[in-house]
N, C-alpha and C positions, 0 to 999 in steps of 0.2 A: 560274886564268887559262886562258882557249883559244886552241889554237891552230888555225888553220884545218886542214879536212885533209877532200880530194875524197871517199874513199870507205869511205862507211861503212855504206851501204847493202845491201852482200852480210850482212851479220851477221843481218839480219829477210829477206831476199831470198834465202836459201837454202832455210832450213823452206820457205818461201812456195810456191816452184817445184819442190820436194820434194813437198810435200802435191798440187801439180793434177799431176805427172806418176806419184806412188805410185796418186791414185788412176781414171786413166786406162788408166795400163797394168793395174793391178788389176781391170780387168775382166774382162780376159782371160789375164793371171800374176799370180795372188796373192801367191804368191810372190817373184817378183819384184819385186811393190811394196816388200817390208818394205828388201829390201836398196837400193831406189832411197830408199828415205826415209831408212833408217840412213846411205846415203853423204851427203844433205843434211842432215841432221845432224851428221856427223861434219865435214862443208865447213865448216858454221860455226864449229866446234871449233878448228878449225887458223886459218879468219880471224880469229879473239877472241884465239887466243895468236898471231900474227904481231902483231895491232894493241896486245896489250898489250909485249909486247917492246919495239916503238917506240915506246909511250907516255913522254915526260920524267916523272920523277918530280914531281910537283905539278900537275903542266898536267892540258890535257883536250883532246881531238881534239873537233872539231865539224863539221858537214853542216848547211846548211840545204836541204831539199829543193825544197819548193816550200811558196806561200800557202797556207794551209787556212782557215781560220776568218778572216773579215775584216766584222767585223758592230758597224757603229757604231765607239767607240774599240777594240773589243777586237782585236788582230791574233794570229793565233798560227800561230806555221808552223808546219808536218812537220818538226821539226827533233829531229835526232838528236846525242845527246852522251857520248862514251866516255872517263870518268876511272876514276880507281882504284878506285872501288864499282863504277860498270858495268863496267870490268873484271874483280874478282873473282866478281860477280854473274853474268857473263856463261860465266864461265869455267865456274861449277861449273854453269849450266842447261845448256848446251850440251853439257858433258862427262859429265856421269851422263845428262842426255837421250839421247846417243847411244848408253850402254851399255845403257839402257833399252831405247830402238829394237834393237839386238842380241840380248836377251833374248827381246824378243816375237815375233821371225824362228819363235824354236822355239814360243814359247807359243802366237802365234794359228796354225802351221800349220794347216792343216785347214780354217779359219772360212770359208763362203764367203762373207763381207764383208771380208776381210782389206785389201783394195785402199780400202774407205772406212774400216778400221780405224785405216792408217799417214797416209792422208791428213789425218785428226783431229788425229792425234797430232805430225805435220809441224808443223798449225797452229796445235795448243797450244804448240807452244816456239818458234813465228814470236810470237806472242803476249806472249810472258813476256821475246820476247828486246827486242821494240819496248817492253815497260812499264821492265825497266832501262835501256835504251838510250836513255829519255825525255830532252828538256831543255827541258821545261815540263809544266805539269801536264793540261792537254790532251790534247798526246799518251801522257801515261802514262796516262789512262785509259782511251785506243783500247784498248791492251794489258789495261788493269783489266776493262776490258768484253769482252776478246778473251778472256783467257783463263777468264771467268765463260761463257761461248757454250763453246768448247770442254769447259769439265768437263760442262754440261749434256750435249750430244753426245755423250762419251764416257761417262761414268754411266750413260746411258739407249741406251749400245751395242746391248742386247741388247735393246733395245725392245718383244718382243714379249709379254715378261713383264712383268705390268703391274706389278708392286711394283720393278720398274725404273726404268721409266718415269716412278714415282711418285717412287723417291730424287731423277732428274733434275730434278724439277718442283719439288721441295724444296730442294734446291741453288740451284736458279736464283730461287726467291722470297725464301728468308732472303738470298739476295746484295742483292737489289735494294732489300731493308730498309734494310740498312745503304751501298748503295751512295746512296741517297737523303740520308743523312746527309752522306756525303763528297763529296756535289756540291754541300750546305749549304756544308761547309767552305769548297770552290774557290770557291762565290760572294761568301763573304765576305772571303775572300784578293784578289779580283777588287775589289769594292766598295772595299777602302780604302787598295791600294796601287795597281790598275790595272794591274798585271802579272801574270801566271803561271808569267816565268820562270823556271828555281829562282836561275841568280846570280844576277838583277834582284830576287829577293823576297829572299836573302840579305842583301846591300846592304840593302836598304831596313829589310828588319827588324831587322837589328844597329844600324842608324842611329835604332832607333825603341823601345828598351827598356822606355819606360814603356806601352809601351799591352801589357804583360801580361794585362790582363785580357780583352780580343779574343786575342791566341793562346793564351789558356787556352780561349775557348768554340773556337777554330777547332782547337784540339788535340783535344779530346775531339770535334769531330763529325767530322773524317778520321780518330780512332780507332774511331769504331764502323763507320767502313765496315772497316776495317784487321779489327774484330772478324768481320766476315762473313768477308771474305777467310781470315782467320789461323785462323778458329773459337774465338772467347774468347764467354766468357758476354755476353750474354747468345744470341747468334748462333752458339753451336758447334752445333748440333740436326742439322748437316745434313754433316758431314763422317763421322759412322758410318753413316749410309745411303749416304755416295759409295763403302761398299765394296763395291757392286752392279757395278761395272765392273771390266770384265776387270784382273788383277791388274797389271800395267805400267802402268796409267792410275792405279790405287792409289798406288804408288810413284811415277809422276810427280807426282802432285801433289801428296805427301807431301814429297817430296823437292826438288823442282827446281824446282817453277811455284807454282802456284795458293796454297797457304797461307803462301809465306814473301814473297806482295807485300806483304801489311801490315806486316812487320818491315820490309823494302825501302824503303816510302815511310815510315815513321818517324824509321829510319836517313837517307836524304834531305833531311828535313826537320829534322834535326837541329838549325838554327837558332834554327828556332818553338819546339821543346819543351823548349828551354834556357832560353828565358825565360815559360815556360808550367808556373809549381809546379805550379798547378790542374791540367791534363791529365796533369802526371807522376804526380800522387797517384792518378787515376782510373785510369792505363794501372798503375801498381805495386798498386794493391788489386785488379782485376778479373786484372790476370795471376798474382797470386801464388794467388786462389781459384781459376782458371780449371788451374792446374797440379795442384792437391792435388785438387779434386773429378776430374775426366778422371781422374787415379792410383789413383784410390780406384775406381770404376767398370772401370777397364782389369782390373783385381785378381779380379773375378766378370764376369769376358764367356767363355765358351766358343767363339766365334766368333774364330779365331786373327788373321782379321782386323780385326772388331772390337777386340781384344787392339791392335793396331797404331795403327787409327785415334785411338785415347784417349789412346794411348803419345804421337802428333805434337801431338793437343792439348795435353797437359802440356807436354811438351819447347816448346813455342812459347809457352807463358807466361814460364816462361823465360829466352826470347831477350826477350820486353818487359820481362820483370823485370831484367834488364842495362839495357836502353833508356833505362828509366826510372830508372833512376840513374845517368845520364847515360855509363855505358859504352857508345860507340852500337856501335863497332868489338868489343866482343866478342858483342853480338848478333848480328852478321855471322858471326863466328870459330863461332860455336855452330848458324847457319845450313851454311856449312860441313862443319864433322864430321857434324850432323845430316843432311845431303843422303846423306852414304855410309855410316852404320850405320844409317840409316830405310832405304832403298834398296833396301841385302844385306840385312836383315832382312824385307820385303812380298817381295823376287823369292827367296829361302829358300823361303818360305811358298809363295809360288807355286807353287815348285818342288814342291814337297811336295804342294801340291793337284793341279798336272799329272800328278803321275807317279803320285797315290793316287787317283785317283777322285773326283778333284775335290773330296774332302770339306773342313771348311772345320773341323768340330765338332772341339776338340784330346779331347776325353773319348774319340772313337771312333780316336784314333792310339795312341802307346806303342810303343816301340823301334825306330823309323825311326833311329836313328843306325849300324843293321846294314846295312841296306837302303841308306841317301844319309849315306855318310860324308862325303864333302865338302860337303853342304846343312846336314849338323850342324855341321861345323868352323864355316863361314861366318855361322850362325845362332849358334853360342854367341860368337864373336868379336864380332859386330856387336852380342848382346845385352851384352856386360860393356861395350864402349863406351857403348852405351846408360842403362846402371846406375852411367856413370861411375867404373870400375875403370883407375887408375894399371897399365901408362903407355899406355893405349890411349886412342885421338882422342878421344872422349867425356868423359875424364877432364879435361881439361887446359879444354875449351869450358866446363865444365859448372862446374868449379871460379874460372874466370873470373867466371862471372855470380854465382857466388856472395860472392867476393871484392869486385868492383866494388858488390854488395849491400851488402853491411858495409863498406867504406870511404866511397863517394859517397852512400849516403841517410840513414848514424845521425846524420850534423849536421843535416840537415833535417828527418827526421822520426821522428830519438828511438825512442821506444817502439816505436811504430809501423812503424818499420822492421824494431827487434830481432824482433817478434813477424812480420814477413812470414820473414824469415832461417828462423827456428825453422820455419814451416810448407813451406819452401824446403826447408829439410835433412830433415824428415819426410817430401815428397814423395820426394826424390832414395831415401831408404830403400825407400818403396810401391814406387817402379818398379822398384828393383832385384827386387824380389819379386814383382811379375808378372810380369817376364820370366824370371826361373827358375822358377815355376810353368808357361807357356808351355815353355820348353826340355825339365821334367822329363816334361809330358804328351805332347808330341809326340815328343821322341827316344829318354827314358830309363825314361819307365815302360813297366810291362809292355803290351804287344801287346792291344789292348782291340776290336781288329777283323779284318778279313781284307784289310786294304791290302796289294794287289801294287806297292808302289812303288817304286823304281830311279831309278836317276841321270840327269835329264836329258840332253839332245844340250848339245852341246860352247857353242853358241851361248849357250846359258844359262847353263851352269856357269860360263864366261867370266865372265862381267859379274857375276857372282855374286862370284867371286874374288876380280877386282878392286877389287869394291867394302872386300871382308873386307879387304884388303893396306890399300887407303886409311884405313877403319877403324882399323887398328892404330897407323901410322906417322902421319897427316896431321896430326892433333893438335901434339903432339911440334915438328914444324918451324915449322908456323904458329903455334906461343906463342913463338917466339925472339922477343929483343927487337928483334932488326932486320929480322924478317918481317911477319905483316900486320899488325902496331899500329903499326908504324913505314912499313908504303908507304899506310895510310889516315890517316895522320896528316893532311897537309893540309888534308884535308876538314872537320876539325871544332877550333870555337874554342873558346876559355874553358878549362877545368880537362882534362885529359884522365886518363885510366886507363892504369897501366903496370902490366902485368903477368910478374911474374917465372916462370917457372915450375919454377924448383924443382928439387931433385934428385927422381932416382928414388925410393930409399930413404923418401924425408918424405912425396913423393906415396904411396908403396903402404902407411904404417905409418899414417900422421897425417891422409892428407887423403880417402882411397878410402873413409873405415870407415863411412857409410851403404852405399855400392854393395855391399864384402865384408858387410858385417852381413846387409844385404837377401837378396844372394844364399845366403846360408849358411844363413839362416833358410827362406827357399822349398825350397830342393833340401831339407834337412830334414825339413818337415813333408809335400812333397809326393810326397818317396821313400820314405820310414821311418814315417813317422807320418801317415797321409794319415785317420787315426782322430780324431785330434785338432784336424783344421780343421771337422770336423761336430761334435763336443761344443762348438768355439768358434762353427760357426752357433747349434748350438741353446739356445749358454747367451745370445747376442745376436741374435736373431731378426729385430728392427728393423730392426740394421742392415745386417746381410746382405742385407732383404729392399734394404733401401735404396741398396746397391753393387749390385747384380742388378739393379735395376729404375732405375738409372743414373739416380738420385734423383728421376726421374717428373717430369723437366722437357717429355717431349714431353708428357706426360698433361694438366700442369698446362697449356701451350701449349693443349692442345686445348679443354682445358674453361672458360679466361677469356678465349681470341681465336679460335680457329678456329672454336668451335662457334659464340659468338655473331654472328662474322660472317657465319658458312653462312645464321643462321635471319634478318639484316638482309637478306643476297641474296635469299633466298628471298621474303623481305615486298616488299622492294622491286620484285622481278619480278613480285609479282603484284600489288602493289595502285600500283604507280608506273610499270612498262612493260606490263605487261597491262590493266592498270586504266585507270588514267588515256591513258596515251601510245595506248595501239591502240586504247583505248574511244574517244578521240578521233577518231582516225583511219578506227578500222573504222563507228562510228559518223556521220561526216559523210559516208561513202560509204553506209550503209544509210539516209540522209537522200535521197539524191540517186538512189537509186534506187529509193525510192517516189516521190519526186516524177514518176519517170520514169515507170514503172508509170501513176499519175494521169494524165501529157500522154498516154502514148502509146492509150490508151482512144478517144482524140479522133482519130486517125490511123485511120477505117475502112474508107477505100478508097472511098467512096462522094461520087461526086460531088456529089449534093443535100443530104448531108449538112456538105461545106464551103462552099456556096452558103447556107447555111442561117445557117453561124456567120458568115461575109463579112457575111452583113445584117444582123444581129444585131449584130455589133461596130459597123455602120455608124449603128444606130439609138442605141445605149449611145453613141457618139460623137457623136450631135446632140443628144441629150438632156441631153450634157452641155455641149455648147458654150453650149444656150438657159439652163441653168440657171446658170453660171457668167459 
C-alpha cells in the first residue's frame, strides 16, 4: 500500500546536479570536481536513509512527477516509488557509490579528464537510483537504458585506446541484444493486462493464475534482457572486457549498478515468476551453469582483474539461483554482502595497480603484503567472504542461496535440482581457490618483479576499510530473523524462506567446508607446490587449454554471428546500397546528364541558327496538322 509523500525527487536529483556541476567546475578544478560529486553522492546517501527511517513498515512512499508517455491507451507517468526493496537497494547504491566516489578522489588524481570522469560517474548512480526508484516499468527502463549509456561512457573512458573503445562498443551491443528481448517482455505485459504498473500488474496477475503459460514466455524474455544486464550466458561476453575502465567504474558496476539491475527487476517482479515454473526452470539452469563456467575460467585468468570480473559473474548466478527457488529476499541479502567484498576486493586491486605501476598481470606481483599491509588485510577479508568463510558476510548470503536451493526447488524439480545443488557447492569450492590463488600471487608469493608499491592516500585506504569492516560484520546482522527477511517480507506472497542462521561453531565446522577446503587447497598448491599445478596442466591439456581460453565462447561468437554477419554487410553494401540503391540514383543522374550534354549542343549562340529550328518546328507542325 502507498502512501502519498511530496519529496522524493532529491534521491535521482542529486547525482543529476552533481554530475553537470562535477563536470563544469572540472574544467577548470579537477579536483575539485571528484569532491563535488562525492558530496552529491554522499546527499543522496543520507536522503535514502532519512526517507527509509520514516518509511512505515509495509507501506510505500510515492511521487508522481509529471505525464510522460500518453500515446493512445497507454499512460505512464514519471512516477517514483520508495518501499522496502527500493529502500534497501537504494541504500547500498548510494552508500558504496559514495565510498567509490571517495576512492577515485585519490585514483583519477592527475587525469586530465577528471572533471568529465566524476560527472559519468554522478550519472551512473543518478541512473541505478531512478531504475530502483521505479514505479512502473517505463520508467525503470529510463534507468535500464541510463545506466547501459553510462557503463558505455565510462568503459570507453580512455577512448583513445582503441581496444577500449572496442569493450565499450561490445558492452553496449550485447545489452541491446537482450535489452530487445525485455521490451518483448514489457509489450506483452502491456498487450494483456494494459498496465505497467508494478501494484496494478500485481493485482492483476495474482487475480490471474491460470494464464501461466504467458508469464512463463514474459519470464524468460525480461530474463534475457536481466541476462545482458547481470552477464549470464548466454550475454555474459562482455562484462571482462568492461575491465578496460578505470578501476572505480569496475567496482561500480560490479558492485552497486549496472549488473545487479537484472536480480532487481526479478526480485520486483516477484509476482510473475511465482507463477512462472517455465522461466524458474530456465533462470535456475542458465544461472546454476552461468556460476560453475565463470568459476572455472576465473581459476586460469592472470588478469587480477579479469580474476574479478568472472568472480561477479559467478556470484550473480547465484543470487538468480536463490530467485529462482522462489527465495526472492535472499537474492537481495547476497546482492548486499556481494556489493562490499566485490567493492574491497576491485578498489584492493586497484590499489595495488596505483601504487605498482599500474600492472594488472598477478604472475609479475609476489610479496606486496610487505609493501600494502592494509590492501592485504582488506583483500584477504573481502576474499574469505568471497569464498564464503563463517562468520564473515559472504558466508551467511552465500549459505542462504544455498539453503533456499535444497529446500524451495527439490519438490519441484527433484533430481534436477539435487544435481544444480552439487554444481552449486562445486562452484562455492572453485571460487574459494581462485581467490587464494589471486591472494597467494599478489601478496604472498615471492617478489616476481620490480614493483615499488606503497600504501595508497588516506582517500583510498578509507573506502577500502570500510568496505573490509562491512565485509566482516554485515552478513551476521542482516540474517537475524528480524532483519532483512523480516522488513522485506511484505513485498512477497505465497510460501516464503526463513532463514536461520545458526551458531558460529556449526557455521565454521559444518557449513564453511567448501570455502576452508578451497582455500586450503589453493594457498597449498600455489605456495608449496606451485610444481604440481603444471604436472596437473600437462597430465590435462584440454582442459586447461579450455579454463585459459574461457571456453572460446567469444571465438565461437565470432565464427557463427559476427563473421557471417560482417560478410551479409559487406554484400549487402555492395550489391543492395552501391548496387542497386546509388546505381539507381547515380544512374538517373548520368541519364539526365547526357540528355543534357545532347539539348545543350542546340544552344550555339547563333542567331540563324534558332531562326532555322523556329521554322523547322513550324513546318513539322503543319505537316502534322494536314496529316492528322
Amino acid at each position: 500500500m502507498s502512501v502519498s509523500y511530496s519529496i522524493l525527487w532529491p534521491v535521482v536529483f542529486f547525482p543529476l546536479l552533481g554530475a553537470l556541476f562535477a563536470y563544469l567546475v572540472g574544467l577548470k578544478h579537477k579536483q575539485l570536481a571528484g569532491w563535488i560529486a562525492t558530496g552529491a553522492s554522499g546527499a543522496a546517501l543520507f536522503y535514502v536513509a532519512g526517507l527509509t527511517l520514516l518509511l512505515p513498515h509495509g507501506r510505500a512512499f510515492e511521487q508522481r512527477l509529471f505525464e510522460w508517455l500518453a500515446v493512445g491507451d497507454l499512460q505512464a507517468a514519471l512516477t517514483l516509488r520508495f518501499d522496502a526493496l527500493g529502500a534497501v537497494m537504494s541504500l547500498v547504491v548510494a552508500g558504496v557509490g559514495t565510498l567509490i566516489h571517495l576512492y577515485a578522489i585519490g585514483y583519477m588524481a592527475g587525469d586530465p579528464a577528471a572533471g568529465r570522469f566524476f560527472a559519468y560517474l554522478n550519472l551512473f548512480l543518478a541512473a541505478m537510483l531512478l531504475l530502483v526508484s521505479a514505479a512502473n516499468l517505463p520508467v525503470l527502463f529510463i534507468g535500464w537504458e541510463g545506466v547501459a549509456l553510462c557503463s558505455y561512457l565510462l568503459i570507453g573512458f580512455w577512448f583513445k585506446k582503441e581496444e577500449f573503445a572496442g569493450a565499450a562498443n561490445k558492452a553496449f551491443i550485447v545489452n541491446r541484444i537482450g535489452d530487445a528481448c525485455f521490451l518483448l517482455g514489457i509489450f506483452l505485459l502491456y498487450l494483456n493486462f494494459g498496465t505497467l504498473d508494478f501494484s496494478e500488474l500485481r493485482l492483476l496477475i495474482e487475480r490471474h493464475p491460470e494464464l501461466s503459460a504467458l508469464y512463463g514466455w514474459v519470464g524468460i524474455c525480461l530474463f534475457i534482457g536481466a541476462s545482458g544486464k547481470s552477464a549470464q550466458i548466454p550475454l555474459f561476453v562482455w562484462l571482462p572486457d568492461a575491465m578496460a575502465a578505470p578501476t572505480p567504474v569496475s567496482a561500480l558496476i560490479h558492485a552497486a549498478t549496472m549488473v545487479t539491475a537484472g536480480v532487481y527487476m526479478m526480485v520486483r517482479l516477484n509476482y510473475l515468476y511465482a507463477l512462472a515454473p517455465l522461466a524458474m526452470l530456465v533462470v535456475l539452469v542458465v544461472a546454476v551453469l552461468t556460476a560453475f563456467l565463470a568459476a572455472t575460467i576465473a581459476l586460469a585468468q592472470d588478469d587480477i582483474k579479469k580474476v574479478l570480473a568472472y568472480s561477479t559473474i559467478s556470484q550473480l548466478g547465484f543470487m538468480f539461483m536463490a530467485a529462482a527457488a522462489g527465495a526472492y529476499w535472499v537474492a537481495v541479502f547476497h546482492i548486499i554482502t556481494h556489493a562490499f567484498f566485490k567493492a574491497c576486493l576491485f578498489l584492493s586491486a586497484g590499489s595495488v595497480m596505483h601504487c605498482g605501476g599500474h600492472e594488472q598481470n598477478m604472475r609479475k606481483m609476489g610479496g606486496l603484503w610487505r609493501k600494502m599491509p592494509l590492501t592485504a588485510m582488506s583483500f584477504a577479508v573481502a576474499g574469505l567472504s568471497l569464498a564464503g568463510m563463517a562468520p564473515l558476510a559472504g558466508y551467511y548470503s552465500k549459505h542462504a542461496c544455498f539453503l533456499a536451493l535444497q529446500s524451495g526447488a527439490f519438490e519441484t524439480w527433484g533430481r534436477l535440482a539435487e544435481l544444480a545443488l552439487l554444481l552449486a557447492w562445486l562452484t562455492a569450492f572453485v571460487t574459494a581457490l581462485y581467490i587464494a590463488r589471486a591472494f597467494s600471487l599478489i601478496f604472498l608469493g615471492p617478489a616476481q618483479g620490480n614493483l615499488t608499491a606503497h600504501e595508497p592516500p588516506w582517500k583510498m585506504n578509507g573506502a577500502v576499510l570500510t568496505l573490509a569492516v562491512l565485509s566482516v560484520f554485515s552478513g551476521y546482522f542482516l540474517a537475524l530473523p528480524h532483519a532483512l527477511q523480516h522488513y522485506l517480507r511484505p513485498l512477497f506472497s505465497g510460501p516464503y524462506f526463513n532463514f536461520d542462521p545458526g551458531g558460529v561453531l556449526e557455521a565454521l565446522f559444518v557449513h564453511s567446508w567448501p570455502g576452508l577446503l578451497g582455500v586450503l587447497v589453493g594457498l597449498s598448491l600455489y605456495l608449496k607446490a606451485p610444481w604440481l599445478i603444471e604436472r596437473i596442466k600437462e597430465r590435462f591439456p584440454f582442459t586447461a587449454r579450455l579454463f585459459r581460453g574461457k571456453y572460446y565462447v567469444d571465438e565461437i561468437y565470432a565464427l557463427l554471428i559476427v563473421r557471417p554477419l560482417e560478410r551479409l554487410s559487406v554484400g549487402l553494401w555492395r550489391f543492395v546500397d552501391q548496387g542497386l540503391i546509388d546505381g539507381t540514383v547515380n544512374g538517373g543522374a548520368r541519364l539526365v546528364d547526357a540528355l543534357a550534354l545532347v539539348v545543350s549542343r542546340v544552344q550555339s549562340g547563333q542567331v540563324r541558327h534558332y531562326a532555322l529550328f523556329v521554322f523547322s518546328a513550324a513546318v513539322l507542325l503543319a505537316a502534322f496538322y494536314m496529316v492528322f
